[in-house]
Legacy VTK file of the C-alpha trace (Angstrom):
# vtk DataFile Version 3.0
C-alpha trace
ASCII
DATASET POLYDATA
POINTS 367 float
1.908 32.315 8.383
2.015 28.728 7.057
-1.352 26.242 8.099
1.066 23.355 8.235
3.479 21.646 5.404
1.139 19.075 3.627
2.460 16.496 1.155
-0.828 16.045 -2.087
-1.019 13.284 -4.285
-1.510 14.687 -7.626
-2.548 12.371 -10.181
-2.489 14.902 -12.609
-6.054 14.507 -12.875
-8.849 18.165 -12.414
-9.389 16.551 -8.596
-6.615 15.981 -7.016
-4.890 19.148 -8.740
-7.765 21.691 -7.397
-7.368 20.009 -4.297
-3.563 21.188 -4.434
-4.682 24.365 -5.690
-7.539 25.042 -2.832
-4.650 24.251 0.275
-2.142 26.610 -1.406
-4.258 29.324 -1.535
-5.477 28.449 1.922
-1.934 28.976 3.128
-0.862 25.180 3.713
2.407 24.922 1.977
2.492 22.191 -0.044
4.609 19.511 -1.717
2.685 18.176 -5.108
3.899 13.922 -5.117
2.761 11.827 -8.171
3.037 8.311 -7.444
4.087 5.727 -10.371
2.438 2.436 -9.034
2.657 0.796 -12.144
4.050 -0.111 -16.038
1.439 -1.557 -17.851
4.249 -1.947 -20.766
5.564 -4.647 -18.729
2.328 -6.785 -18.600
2.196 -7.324 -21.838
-0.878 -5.509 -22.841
-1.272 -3.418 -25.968
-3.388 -0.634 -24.872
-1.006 2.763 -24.140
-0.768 3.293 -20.966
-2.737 5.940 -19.546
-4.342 7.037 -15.795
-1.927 8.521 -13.202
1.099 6.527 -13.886
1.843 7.762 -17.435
4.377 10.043 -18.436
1.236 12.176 -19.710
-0.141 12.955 -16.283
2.952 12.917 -14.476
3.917 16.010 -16.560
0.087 17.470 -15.820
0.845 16.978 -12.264
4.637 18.539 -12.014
3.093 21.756 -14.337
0.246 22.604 -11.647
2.891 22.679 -9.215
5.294 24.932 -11.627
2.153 26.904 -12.365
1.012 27.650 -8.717
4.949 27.613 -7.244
5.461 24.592 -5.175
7.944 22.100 -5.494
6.366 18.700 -6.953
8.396 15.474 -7.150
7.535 11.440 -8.310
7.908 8.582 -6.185
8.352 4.955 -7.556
6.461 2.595 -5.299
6.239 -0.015 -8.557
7.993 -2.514 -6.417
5.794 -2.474 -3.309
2.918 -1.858 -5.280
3.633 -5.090 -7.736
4.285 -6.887 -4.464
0.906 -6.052 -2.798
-1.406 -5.289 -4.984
-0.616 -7.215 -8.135
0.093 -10.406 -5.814
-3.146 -10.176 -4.198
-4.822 -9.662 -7.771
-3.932 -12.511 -9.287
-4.211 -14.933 -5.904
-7.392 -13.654 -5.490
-9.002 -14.732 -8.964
-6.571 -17.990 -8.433
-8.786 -18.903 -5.057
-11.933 -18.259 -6.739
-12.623 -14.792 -5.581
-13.007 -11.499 -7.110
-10.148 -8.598 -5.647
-11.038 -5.217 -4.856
-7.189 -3.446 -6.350
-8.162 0.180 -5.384
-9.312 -0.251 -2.026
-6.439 -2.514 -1.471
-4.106 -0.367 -2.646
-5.723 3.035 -0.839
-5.194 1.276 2.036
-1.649 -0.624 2.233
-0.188 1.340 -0.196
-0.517 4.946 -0.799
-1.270 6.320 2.829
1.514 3.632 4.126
3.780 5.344 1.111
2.509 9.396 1.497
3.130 9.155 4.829
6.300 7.902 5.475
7.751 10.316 2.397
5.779 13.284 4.506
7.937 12.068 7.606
11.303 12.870 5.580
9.635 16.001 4.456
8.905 17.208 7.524
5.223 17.608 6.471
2.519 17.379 9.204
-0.388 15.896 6.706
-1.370 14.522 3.816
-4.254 14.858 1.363
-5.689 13.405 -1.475
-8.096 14.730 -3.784
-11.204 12.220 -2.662
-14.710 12.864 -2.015
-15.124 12.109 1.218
-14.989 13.721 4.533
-13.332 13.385 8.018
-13.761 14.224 11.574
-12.673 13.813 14.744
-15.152 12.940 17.385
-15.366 10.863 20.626
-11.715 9.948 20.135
-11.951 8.350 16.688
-11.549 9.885 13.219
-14.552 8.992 11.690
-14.953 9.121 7.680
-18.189 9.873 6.289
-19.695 10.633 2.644
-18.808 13.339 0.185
-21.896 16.140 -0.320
-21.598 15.206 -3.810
-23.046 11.398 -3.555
-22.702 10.919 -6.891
-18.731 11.158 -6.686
-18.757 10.162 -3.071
-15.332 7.703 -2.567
-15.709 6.959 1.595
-16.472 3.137 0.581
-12.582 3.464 -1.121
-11.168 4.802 2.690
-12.798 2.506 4.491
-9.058 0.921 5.525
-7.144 3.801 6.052
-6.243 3.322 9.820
-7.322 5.507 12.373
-3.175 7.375 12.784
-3.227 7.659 9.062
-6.746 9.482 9.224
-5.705 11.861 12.014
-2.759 13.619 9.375
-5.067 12.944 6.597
-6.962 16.284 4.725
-9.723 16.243 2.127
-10.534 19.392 0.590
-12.898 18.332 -1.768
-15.338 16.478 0.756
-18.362 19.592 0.662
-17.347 20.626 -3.606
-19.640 19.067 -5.691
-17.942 18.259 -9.388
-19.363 20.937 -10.947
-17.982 23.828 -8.490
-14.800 21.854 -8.761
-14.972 22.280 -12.623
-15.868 25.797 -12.476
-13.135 26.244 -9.771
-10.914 24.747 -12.578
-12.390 27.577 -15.094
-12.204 29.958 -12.842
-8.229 30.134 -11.870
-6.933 29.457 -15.565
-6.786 25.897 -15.335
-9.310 25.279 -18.675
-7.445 22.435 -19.662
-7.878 20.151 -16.423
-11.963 20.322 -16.935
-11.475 18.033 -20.546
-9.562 15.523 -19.271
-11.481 12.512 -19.081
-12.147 10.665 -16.417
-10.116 7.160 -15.687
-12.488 4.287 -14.140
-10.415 1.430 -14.980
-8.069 -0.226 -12.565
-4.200 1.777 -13.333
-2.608 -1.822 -14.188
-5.443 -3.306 -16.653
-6.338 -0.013 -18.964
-7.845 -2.251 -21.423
-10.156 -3.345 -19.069
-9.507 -6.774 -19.896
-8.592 -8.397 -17.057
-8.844 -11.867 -18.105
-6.091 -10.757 -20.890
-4.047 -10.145 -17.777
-3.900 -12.549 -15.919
-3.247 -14.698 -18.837
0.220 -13.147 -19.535
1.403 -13.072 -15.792
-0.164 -16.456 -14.209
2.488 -19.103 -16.415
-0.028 -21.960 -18.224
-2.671 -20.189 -16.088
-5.210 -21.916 -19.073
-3.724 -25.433 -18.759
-4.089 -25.416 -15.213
-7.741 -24.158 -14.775
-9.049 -25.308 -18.465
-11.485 -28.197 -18.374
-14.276 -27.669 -15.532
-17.643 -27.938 -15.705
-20.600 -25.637 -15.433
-23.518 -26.461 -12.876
-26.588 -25.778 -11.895
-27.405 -25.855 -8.356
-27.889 -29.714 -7.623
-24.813 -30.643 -9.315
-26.319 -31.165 -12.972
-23.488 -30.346 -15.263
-24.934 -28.302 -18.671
-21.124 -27.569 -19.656
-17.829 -26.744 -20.219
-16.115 -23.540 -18.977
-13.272 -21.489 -19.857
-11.432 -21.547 -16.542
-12.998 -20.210 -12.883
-10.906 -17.087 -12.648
-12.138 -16.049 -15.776
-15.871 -15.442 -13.978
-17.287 -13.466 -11.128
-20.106 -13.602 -9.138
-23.505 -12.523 -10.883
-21.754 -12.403 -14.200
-24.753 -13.259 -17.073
-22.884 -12.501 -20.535
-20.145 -13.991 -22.094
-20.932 -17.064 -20.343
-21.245 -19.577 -23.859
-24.324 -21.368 -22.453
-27.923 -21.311 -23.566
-30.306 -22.873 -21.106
-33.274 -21.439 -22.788
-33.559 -18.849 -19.610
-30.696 -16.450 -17.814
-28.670 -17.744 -15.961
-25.851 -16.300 -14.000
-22.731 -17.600 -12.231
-23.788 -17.749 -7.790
-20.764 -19.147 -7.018
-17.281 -20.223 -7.987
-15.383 -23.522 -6.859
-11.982 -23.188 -7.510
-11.119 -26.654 -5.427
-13.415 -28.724 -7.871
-13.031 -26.004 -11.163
-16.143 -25.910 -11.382
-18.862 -22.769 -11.883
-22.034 -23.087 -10.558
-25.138 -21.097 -12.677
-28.236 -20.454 -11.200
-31.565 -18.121 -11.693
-31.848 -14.365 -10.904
-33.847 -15.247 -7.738
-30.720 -18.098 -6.964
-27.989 -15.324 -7.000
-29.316 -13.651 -3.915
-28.145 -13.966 -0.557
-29.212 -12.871 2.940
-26.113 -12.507 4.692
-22.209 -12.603 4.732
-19.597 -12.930 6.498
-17.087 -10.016 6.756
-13.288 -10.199 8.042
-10.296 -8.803 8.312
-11.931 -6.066 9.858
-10.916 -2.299 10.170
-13.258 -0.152 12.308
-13.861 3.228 11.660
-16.638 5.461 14.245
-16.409 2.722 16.658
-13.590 0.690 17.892
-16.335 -2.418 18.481
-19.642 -3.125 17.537
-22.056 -3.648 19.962
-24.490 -6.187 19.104
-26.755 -6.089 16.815
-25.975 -3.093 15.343
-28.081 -1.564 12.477
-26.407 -0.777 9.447
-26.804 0.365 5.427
-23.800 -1.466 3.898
-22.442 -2.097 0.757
-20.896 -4.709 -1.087
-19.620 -2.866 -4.131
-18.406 0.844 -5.251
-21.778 1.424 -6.449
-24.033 -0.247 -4.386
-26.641 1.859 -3.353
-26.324 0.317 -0.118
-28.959 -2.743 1.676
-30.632 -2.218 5.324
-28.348 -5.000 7.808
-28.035 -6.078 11.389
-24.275 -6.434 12.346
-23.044 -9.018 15.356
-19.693 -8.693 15.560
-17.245 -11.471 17.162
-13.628 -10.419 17.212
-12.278 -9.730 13.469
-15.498 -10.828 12.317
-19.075 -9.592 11.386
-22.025 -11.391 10.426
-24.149 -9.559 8.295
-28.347 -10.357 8.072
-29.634 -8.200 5.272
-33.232 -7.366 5.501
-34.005 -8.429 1.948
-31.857 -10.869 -0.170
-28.667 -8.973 -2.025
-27.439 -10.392 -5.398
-23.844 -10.727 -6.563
-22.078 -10.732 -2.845
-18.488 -11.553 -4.521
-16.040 -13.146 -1.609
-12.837 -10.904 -2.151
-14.978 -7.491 -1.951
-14.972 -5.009 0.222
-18.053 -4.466 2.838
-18.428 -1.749 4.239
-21.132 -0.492 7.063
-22.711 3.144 7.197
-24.536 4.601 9.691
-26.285 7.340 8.109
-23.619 9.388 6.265
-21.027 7.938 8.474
-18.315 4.783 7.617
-18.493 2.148 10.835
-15.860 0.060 9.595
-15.601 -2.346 6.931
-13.864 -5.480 5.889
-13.348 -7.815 3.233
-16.550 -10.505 2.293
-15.512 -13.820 3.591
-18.329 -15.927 2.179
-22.192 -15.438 1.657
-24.911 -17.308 2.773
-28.436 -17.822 2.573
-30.742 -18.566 6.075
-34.229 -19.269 6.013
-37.076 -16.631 7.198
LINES 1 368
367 0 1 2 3 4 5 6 7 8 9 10 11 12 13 14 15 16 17 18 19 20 21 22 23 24 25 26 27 28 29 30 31 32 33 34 35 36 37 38 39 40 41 42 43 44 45 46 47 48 49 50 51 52 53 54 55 56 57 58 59 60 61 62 63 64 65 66 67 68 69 70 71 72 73 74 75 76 77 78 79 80 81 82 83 84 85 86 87 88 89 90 91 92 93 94 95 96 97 98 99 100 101 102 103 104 105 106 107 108 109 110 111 112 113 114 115 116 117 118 119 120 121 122 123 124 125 126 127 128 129 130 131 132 133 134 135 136 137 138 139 140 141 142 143 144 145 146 147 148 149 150 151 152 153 154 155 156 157 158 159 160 161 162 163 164 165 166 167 168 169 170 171 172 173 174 175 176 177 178 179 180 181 182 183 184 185 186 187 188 189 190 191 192 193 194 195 196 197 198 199 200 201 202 203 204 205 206 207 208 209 210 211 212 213 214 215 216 217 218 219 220 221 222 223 224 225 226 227 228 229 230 231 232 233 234 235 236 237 238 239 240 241 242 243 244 245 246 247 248 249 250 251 252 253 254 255 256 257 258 259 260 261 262 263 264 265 266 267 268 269 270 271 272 273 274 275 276 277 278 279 280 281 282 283 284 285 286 287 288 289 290 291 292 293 294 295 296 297 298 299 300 301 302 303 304 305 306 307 308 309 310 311 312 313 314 315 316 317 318 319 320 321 322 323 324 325 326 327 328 329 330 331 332 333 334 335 336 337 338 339 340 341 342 343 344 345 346 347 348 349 350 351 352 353 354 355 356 357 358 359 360 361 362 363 364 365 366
């Protein structure tokens, strides 16, 4: 007897198609989706397109499903994807911030999409092939890290709302990479474990993002060109190339010799200007978070201890949370470099995701 009728996205990728593989042979019966998000032909870029929108790994994806017997189908969410995503890309760098795509698009995109096509497919879940985990405990569905931490992807979920969560399986959340390589081995699937890996955001494959938003902002260089880099009191020691084209705690490509490093603390896109500082002026001892979405507690109670990170691969920084409606103040116990307005924050206790939100501003208080 059938587990339940779950709808996988299947990049075409060795993760998410082992995590198709494990709920088949669990007895789930499943419907393999591969989502085209983007056509990175139509920003202009050179690069060929690759990741989980190319015709490559759409055909990886639908041959699992052939393989293993389930029906597999693509869905075009270009549209909604260019509106939301894309939009909020180039906005973002336009308002001097730095965007977060992937969380962004986790979050308002995928779930939103998977679970509305599981609805007309009369499937009861969905699942993804992410290393994380999820529970359900005191009334909430709490997310919490992968057993491989290496690979772990909870800081990615942090937005996925608390109805999506509840229909939401993970079958890779206690695999490490290895046993999901050897899975891979194991069942005749030799071919997923030398793929390589994608770590570049699916619309910019050349990594140059800069490139990008060149070709769809229209004169974005005449409008930002001309602006001055400063130090911290205001002394200009140049000319930059446009704000957008920096981010917080950037140190190379700068075209500025000062004699020491310098990096770029902060980014005034009202005055085009780009302020430089020291290593020791980049860090910051607290933030402010919005635009909340809470995850193992429907409200803070304050203060509330913390480990939270400002980045995909931040190892994570000791913080007392006060929380005041959508908003969290963050006190760091030491001073964190490169907080980047337009990132994601998000707050662990232990191996568990609080919540998170998006990184209003930084600031620095005296001790």
């Amino acid at each position: 007897m059938s587990k339940g009728r779950v709808l996988v996205a299947m990049s075409g990728g060795i993760d998410s198609s082992i995590a198709a593989l494990l709920l088949h042979e669990a007895g789930y019966e499943v419907v393999g989706m591969t989502m085209k998000t983007w056509s990175y032909a139509t920003s202009g870029g050179s690069k060929k397109e690759t990741g989980c929108c190319s015709l490559d790994s759409i055909n990886d994806a639908r041959n699992i499903a052939v393989t293993l017997g389930f029906p597999h189908m693509i869905l075009d969410i270009r549209e909604e994807f260019g509106d939301t995503v894309i939009d909020n890309f180039t906005s973002e760098y336009l308002a001097g911030r730095t965007p977060n795509p992937c969380v962004l698009c986790n979050t308002h995109i995928k779930w939103d999409a998977l679970l509305r096509r599981a609805d007309k497919l009369n499937c009861e879940y969905i699942a993804t092939g992410h290393y994380a985990n999820i529970r359900h405990e005191n009334n909430r569905y709490i997310i919490s890290k992968g057993r491989d931490l290496s690979k772990d992807q909870s800081y990615a979920l942090w937005g996925v709302s608390q109805a999506s969560l509840s229909r939401t399986i993970l079958p890779l959340g206690n695999l490490h990479k290895a046993e999901i390589r050897e899975i891979a081995r194991q069942k005749g699937f030799q071919e997923l474990t030398t793929k390589s890996e994608s770590y570049e955001i699916c619309f910019i494959p050349d990594n140059d993002y800069r490139g990008f938003l060149k070709r769809k902002v229209v004169n974005l260089e005449q409008r930002v060109q001309g602006g001055a880099f400063v130090l911290q009191d205001g002394t200009v020691v140049g000319q930059h190339k446009g704000y957008p084209f920096y981010t917080i705690g950037q140190r190379k490509g700068l075209g500025i010799t000062l004699g020491y490093p310098v990096y770029v603390t902060e980014i005034q896109a009202d005055t085009n200007r780009v302020v430089l500082g020291t290593f020791d002026e980049l860090a910051r001892n607290g933030m402010y978070v919005n635009q909340l979405n809470m995850g193992k507690y429907t409200h803070l109670a304050s203060p509330t201890k913390s480990v939270t990170k400002i980045r995909y691969n931040d190892a994570g920084t000791p913080a007392t949370l006060e929380q005041s409606g959508d908003t969290i103040k963050v006190y760091f116990e030491q001073g964190v470099h490169a907080i980047a307005p337009g990132q994601a924050a998000v707050f662990y206790e232990e191996d568990d995701v609080i919540g998170g939100g998006w990184i209003q501003s930084a600031f620095q208080e005296r001790v």
